[in-house]
C-alpha positions as CSV (number, residue, x, y, z in Angstrom):
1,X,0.0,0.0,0.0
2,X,1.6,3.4,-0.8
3,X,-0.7,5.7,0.7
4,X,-2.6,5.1,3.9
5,X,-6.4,4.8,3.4
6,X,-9.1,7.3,5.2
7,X,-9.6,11.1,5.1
8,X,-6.1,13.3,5.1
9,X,-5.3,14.5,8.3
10,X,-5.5,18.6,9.4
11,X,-1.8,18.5,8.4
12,X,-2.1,17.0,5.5
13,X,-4.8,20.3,4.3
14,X,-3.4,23.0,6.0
15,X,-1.2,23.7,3.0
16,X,-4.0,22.6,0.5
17,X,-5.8,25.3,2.1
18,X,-3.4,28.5,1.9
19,X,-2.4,27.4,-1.3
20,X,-6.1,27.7,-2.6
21,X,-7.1,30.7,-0.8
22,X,-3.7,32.4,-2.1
23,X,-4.5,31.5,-5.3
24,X,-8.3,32.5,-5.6
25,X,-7.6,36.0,-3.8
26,X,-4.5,36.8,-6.6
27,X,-6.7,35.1,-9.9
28,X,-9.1,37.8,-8.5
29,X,-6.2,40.9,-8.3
30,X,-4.8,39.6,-11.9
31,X,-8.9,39.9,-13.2
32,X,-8.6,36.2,-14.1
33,X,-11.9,34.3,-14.3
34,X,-11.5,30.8,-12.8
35,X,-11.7,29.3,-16.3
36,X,-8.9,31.3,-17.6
37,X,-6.9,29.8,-14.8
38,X,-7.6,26.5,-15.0
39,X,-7.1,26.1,-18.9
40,X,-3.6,28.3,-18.8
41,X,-2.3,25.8,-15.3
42,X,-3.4,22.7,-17.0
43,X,-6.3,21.2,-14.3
44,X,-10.5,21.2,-15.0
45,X,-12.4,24.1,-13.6
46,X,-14.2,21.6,-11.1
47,X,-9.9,20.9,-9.8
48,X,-9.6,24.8,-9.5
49,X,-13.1,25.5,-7.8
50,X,-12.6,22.9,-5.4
51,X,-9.4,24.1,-4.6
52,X,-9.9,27.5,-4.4
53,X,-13.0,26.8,-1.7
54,X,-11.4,24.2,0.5
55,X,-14.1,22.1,-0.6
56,X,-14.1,18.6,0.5
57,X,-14.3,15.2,-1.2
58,X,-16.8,12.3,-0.6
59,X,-13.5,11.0,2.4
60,X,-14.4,14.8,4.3
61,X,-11.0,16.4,3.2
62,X,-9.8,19.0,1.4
63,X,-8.9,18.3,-2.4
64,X,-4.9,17.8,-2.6
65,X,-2.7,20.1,-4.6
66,X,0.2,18.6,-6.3
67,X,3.8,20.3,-6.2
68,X,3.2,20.3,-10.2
69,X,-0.1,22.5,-10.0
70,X,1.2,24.7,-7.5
71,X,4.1,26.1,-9.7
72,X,1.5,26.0,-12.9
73,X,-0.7,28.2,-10.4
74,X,2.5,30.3,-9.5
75,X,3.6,30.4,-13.4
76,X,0.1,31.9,-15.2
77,X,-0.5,34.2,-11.8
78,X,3.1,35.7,-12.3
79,X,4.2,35.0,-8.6
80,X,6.3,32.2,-6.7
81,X,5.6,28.8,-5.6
82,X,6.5,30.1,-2.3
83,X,4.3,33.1,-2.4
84,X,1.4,30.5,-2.9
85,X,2.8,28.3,-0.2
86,X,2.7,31.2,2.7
87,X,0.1,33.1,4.6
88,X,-0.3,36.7,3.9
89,X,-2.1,39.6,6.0
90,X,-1.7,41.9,2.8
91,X,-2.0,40.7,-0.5
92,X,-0.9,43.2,-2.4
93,X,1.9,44.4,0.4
94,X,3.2,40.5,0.2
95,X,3.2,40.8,-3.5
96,X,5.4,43.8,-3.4
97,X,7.8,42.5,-0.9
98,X,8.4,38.6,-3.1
99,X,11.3,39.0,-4.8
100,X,12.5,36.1,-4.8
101,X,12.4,35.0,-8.2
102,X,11.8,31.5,-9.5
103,X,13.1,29.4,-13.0
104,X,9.8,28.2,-14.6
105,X,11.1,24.9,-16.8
106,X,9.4,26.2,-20.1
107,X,9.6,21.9,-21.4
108,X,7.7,19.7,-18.7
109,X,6.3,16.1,-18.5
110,X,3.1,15.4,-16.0
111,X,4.6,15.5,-12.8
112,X,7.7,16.8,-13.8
113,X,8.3,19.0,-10.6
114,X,7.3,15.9,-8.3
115,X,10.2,13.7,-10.2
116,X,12.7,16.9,-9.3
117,X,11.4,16.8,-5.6
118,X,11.6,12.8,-5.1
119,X,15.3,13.3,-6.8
120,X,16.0,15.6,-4.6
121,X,15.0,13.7,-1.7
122,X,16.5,10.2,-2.2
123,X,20.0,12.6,-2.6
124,X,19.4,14.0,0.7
125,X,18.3,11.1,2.5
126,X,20.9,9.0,1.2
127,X,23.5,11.7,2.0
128,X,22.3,11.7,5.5
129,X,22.1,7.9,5.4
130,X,18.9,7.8,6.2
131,X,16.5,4.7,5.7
132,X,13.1,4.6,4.1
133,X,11.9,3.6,7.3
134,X,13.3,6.3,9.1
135,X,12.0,9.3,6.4
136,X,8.6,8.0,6.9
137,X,8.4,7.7,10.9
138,X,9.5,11.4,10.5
139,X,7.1,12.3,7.9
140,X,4.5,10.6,10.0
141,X,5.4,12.3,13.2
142,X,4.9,15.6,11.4
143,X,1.2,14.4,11.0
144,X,1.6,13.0,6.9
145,X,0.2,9.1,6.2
146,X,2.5,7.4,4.0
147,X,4.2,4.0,3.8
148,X,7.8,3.1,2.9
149,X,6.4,1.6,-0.4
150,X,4.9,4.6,-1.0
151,X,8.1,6.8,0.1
152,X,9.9,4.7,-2.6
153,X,7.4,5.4,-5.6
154,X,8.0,8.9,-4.7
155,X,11.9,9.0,-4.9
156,X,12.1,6.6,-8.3
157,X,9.1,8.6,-9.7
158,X,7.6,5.3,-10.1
159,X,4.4,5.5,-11.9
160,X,4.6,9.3,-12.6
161,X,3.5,9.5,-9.1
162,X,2.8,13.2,-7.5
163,X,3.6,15.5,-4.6
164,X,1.0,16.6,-2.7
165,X,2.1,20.3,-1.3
166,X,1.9,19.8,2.1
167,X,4.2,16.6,1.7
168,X,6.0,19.2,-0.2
169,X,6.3,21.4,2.5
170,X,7.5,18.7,5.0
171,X,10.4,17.8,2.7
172,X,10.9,21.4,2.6
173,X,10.9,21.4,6.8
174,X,12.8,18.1,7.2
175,X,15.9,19.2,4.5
176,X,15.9,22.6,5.9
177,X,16.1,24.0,2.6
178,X,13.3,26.7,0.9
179,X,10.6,25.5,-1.8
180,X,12.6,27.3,-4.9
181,X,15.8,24.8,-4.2
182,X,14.2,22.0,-3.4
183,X,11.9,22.8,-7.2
184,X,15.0,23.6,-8.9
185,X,15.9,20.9,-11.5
């Protein structure tokens, strides 16, 4: 089994949910209609509505965002992955103040950005000579439900498999690194 079964956990949504608030209140500043956005970032309008109102599945949670749809999000609304990853008191303050800029790969294959990520941590966990096992009981202790089967499909990009963002952001936490590196082919 690669992912654990039932509805994801507040941890696992938290991020789902800034990313989709972010995004619906800065489609809005850019005078995007949710259509536009969802055709331009590659995802149905149903993907982006749900997304955008933390609504939840048939399970009771929150609908996932992948690490690929977040920097497709970031790309067409001419802002960061990170931006989209953080909370924000002033939109257009925060806007003014990210200047951290970001390399958009212009070629990409499905779940290209999710292949860089699971890349990038198989380097880092074997650097640290860290197990499988060992990646996943921190993972899980920092409230995300996934296997060491599942931990492997990740890292070998097995099945084109994706990245949800808030596993995103625990890599992110756990390699003590920033969202732009970690993205970074």
């Amino acid at each position: 089994m690669a992912w654990k079964n039932g509805p994801r956990t507040e941890a696992e949504t938290r991020v789902a949910s800034i990313v989709g608030g972010n995004t619906c209140q800065l489609r809005v500043h850019r005078g995007l209609s949710q259509k536009q956005l969802a055709e331009k970032a590659g995802c149905s309008l149903s993907v982006l509505s749900h997304i955008e109102r933390g609504a939840r599945n048939s399970h009771g949670s929150l609908s996932s965002v992948s690490v690929d749809l977040l920097v497709a999000f970031a790309e067409e609304l001419e802002t960061t992955p990170q931006w989209l990853l953080n909370e924000h008191k002033n939109l257009i303050d925060s806007l003014q103040r990210d200047k951290e800029t970001f390399r958009f790969e212009k070629s990409r294959s499905k779940n290209f950005y999710a292949s860089v990520v699971g890349e990038r941590v198989r380097q880092w966990r074997e650097s640290k000579k860290m197990t499988l096992t060992q990646l996943v009981e921190m993972m899980t202790a920092k409230g995300v439900r996934i296997d060491k089967s599942g931990l492997a499909q990740i890292e070998r990009n097995y099945n084109n498999r994706s990245v949800s963002v808030d596993m995103f952001t625990v890599f992110v936490e756990l390699m003590g690194t920033t969202a732009h590196k970690l993205l970074q082919s």
